[in-house]
N, C-alpha and C positions, 0 to 999 in steps of 0.2 A: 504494500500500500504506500503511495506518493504521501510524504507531509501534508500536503495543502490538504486531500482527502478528508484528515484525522480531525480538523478546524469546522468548530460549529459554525463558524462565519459560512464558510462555502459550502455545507449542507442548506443551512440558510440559502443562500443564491440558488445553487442546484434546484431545492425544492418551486423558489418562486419563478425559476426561470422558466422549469416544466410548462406551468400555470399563463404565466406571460405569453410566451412563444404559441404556445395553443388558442391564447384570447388573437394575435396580431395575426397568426395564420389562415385564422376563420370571421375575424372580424373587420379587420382593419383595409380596407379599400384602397386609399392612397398608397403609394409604390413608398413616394419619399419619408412621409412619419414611418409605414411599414418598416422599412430599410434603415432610417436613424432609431429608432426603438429596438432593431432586432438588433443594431450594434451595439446602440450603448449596454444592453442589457448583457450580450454576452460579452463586453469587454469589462464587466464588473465582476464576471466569473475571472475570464483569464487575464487579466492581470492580477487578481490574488492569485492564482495558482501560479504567477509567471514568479511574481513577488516572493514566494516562500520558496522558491527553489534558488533565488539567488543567496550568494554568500555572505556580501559585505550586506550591514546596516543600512548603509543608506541608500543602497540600492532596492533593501526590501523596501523599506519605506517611499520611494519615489514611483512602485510598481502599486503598493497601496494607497496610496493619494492619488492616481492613476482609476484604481480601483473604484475606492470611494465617490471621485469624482461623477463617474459614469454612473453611479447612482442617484447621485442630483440632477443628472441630466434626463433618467427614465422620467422622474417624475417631473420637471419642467413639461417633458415631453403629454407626462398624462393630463398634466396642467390646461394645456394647450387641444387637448382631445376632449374633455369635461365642456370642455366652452365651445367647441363646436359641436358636444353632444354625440360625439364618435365612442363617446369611451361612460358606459352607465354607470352612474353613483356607487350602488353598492360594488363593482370591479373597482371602481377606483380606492374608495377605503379598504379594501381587503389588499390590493397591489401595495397604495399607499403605507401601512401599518407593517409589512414585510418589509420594504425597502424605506423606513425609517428605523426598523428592529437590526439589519443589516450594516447599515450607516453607523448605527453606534458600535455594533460588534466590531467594524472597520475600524473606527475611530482609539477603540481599544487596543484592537492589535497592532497599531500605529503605537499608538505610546508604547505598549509593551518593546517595542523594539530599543533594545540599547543603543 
């Protein structure tokens, strides 16, 4: 088993990306949200997986900030779907609550890093 696997954070991801990728598959019409949503959300996966496999410090941490990042940007993203009504209320609190629970588990393992 890879390190990154062993890290609730990325069961986290793993779990809500299943979830995501299945809502933007079948719901999501537009090519470009399609396409920026299907990225950011799995570059919130790999970059933490990319992040824990490096060696030095500060490189994990610049792969997490990386990480994190692309999680502020699903949800600008769902932001922007809410208000044209692409994307229904209760998806959005239930995405929204995963990738806020994510954000801080990121936010954590950024400190944690020496």
């Amino acid at each position: 088993m890879f390190d990154f696997e062993k890290l609730d954070v990325y069961q986290e991801t793993k779990a809500i990306n299943k979830k995501v990728l299945a809502f933007i598959f079948t719901s999501i019409k537009d090519d470009y949200i399609k396409d920026q949503w299907k990225k950011a959300t799995l570059s919130m996966m790999l970059n933490l997986a990319e992040g824990t496999g490096r060696i030095a410090n500060s490189e994990k941490k610049h792969f997490y900030t990386i990480s994190r990042s692309a999680v502020f940007e699903c949800v600008a993203l769902m932001d922007v779907l809410v208000g044209m009504e692409m994307l229904p209320e209760e998806k959005y609190k239930e995405f929204y609550e995963s990738y806020e629970k994510i954000s801080k588990m990121m936010l954590g393992l950024f400190r944690n890093v020496a």
